[in-house]
C-alpha positions in Angstrom: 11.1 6.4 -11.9 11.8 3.4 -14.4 12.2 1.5 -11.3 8.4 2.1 -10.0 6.9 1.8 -13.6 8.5 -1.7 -13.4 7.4 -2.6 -10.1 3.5 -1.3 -11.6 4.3 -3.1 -14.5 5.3 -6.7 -12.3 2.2 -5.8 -10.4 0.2 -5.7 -13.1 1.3 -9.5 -14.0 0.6 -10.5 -10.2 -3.2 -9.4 -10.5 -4.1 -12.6 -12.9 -2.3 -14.7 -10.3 -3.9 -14.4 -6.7 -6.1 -16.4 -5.0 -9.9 -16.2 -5.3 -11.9 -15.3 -1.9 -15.1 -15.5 -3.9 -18.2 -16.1 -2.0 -19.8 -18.6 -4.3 -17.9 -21.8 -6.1 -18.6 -20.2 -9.3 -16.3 -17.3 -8.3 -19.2 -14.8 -8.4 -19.8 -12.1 -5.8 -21.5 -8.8 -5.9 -19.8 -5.7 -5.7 -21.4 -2.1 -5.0 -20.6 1.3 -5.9 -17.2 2.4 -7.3 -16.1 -0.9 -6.9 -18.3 -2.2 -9.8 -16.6 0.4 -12.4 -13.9 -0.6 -14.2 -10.8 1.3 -14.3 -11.2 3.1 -17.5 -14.3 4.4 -16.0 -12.0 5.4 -13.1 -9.2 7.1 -14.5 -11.4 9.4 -16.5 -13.6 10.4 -13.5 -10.0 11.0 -11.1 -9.0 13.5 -14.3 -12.2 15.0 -14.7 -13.7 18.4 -13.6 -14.9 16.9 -10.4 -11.5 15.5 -9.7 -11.1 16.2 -6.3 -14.7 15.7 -5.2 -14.1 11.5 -6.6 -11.1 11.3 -5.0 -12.4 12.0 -1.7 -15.4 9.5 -2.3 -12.8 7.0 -3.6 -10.9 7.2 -0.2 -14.1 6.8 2.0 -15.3 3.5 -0.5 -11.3 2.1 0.2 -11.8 3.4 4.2 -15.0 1.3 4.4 -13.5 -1.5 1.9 -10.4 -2.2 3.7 -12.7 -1.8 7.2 -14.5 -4.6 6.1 -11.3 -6.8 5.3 -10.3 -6.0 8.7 -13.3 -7.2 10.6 -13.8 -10.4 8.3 -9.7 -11.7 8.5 -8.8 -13.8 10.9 -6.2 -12.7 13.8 -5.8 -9.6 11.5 -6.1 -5.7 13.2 -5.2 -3.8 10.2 -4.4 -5.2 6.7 -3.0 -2.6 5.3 -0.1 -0.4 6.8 -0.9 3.3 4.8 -2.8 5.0 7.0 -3.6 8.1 4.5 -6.4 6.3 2.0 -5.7 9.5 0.1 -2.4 7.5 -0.8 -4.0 4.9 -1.8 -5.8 6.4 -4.1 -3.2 7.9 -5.7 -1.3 4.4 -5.6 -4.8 2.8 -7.3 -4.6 5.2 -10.2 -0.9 3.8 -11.3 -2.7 0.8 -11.3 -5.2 1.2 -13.0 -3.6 3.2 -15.7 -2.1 -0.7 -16.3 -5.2 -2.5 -15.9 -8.2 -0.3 -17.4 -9.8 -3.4 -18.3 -9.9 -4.2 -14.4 -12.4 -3.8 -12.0 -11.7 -1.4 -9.0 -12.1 -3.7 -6.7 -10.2 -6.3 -8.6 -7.3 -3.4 -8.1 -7.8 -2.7 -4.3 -8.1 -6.9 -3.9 -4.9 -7.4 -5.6 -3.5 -4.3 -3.7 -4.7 -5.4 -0.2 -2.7 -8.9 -1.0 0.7 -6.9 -2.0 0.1 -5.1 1.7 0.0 -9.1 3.5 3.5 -9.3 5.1 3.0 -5.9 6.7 -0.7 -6.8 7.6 -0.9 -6.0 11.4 -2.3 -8.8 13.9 -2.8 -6.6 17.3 -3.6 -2.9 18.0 -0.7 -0.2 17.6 0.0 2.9 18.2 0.1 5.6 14.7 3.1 7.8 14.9 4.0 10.7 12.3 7.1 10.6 11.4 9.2 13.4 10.0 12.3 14.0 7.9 13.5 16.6 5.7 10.3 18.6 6.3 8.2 15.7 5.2 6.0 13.1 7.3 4.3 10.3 7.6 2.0 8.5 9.5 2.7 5.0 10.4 2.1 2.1 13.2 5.2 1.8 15.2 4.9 -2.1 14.7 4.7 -1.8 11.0 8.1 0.6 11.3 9.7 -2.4 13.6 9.1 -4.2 10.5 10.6 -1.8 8.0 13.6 -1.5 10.4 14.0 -5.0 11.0 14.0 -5.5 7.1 16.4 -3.0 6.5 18.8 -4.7 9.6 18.6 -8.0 7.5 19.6 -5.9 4.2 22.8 -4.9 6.0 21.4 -1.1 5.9 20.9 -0.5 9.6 22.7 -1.8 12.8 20.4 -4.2 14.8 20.6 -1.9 17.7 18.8 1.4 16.2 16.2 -1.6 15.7 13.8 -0.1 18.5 10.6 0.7 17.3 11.3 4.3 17.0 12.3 6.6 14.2 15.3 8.7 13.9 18.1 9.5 11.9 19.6 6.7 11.9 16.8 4.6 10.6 15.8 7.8 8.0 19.3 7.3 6.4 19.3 3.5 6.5 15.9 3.9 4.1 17.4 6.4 2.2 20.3 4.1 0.8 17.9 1.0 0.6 15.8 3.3 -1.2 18.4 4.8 -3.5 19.6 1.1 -4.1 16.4 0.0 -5.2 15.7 2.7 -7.4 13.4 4.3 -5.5 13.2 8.5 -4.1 15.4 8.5 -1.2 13.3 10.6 0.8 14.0 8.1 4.3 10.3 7.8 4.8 8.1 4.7 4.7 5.6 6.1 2.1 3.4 4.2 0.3 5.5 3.6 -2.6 8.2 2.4 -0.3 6.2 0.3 1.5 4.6 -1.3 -1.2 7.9 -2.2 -3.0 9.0 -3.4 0.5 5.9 -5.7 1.2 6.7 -7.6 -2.3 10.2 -7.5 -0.7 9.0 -9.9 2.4 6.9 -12.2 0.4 
């Protein structure tokens, strides 16, 4: 746990740091719906009454967010390798809890850039992958990523490098994950990939 409050908190630092893809050479651009709020304004509506209600229309205004980013990126099929936007916004309300004075979509930018080295260029097939009665759903390229990390980390044998998911590879995460302080659950979830992704930069 103190492990992923310092990875927020090292994220939180990155945010003032990454490059601008403003539209005008003023660095202005408008932004729409709960993108405008800020994420004070955020954190008190995702603990509110109607909790579960703005989570859901946080996920759709990511969905249609990161959609965009996908059509607009060059040589880019998918910029983001979670494919539960629920996740996300779970991941988005660490954040923010760090950044209140942020916009959301300053939040979603800056989490879009951690994502880069996992970003996807061509079409690929989702999987769900399961261990220890829990799953994921993942692009098998992104999980020849993970697996190649983890062969260059000296946690899995270059062979069992194949694109598909099995014990083998499930362990292998498991001790990088232990090692890094994170839960060693051998699954590529969101907080694993995230850590991961700042991992390959």
């Amino acid at each position: 746990m103190n492990k992923i409050k310092a990875l927020i908190a090292a994220f939180t630092l990155s945010m003032s740091v990454l490059p601008s893809f403003a539209a005008t050479d003023e660095g202005n651009f408008a932004v729409y719906g709960w993108g405008a709020r800020d994420c004070k304004t955020i954190i008190a509506v995702l603990q509110g009454d109607a909790a579960a209600q703005a989570r859901g229309q946080l996920a759709e205004w990511i969905s249609g967010y990161i959609t965009a980013q996908n059509r607009s990126s060059d040589s880019v099929y998918d910029i983001v390798p979670v494919k539960s936007h629920y996740a996300l916004v779970s991941l988005t309300q660490s954040i923010c809890a760090n950044n209140l004075d942020q916009s959301l979509e300053g939040v979603i930018s800056a989490i879009v850039q951690n994502f880069a080295t996992l970003k996807l260029s061509t079409e690929s097939s989702i999987v769900t992958l399961t261990y220890n009665d829990q799953s994921v759903d993942l692009n098998e390229a992104t999980l020849r990523i993970v697996q190649d990390f983890l062969v260059a980390n000296d946690h899995l044998d270059a062979a069992a490098a194949d694109g598909k998911f099995g014990p083998q590879t499930a362990m292998a995460l498991e001790r990088w994950q232990e090692a890094s302080g994170l839960s060693p659950n051998g699954l590529p979830d969101i907080v694993t990939l995230f850590f991961l992704a700042q991992k390959l930069q």
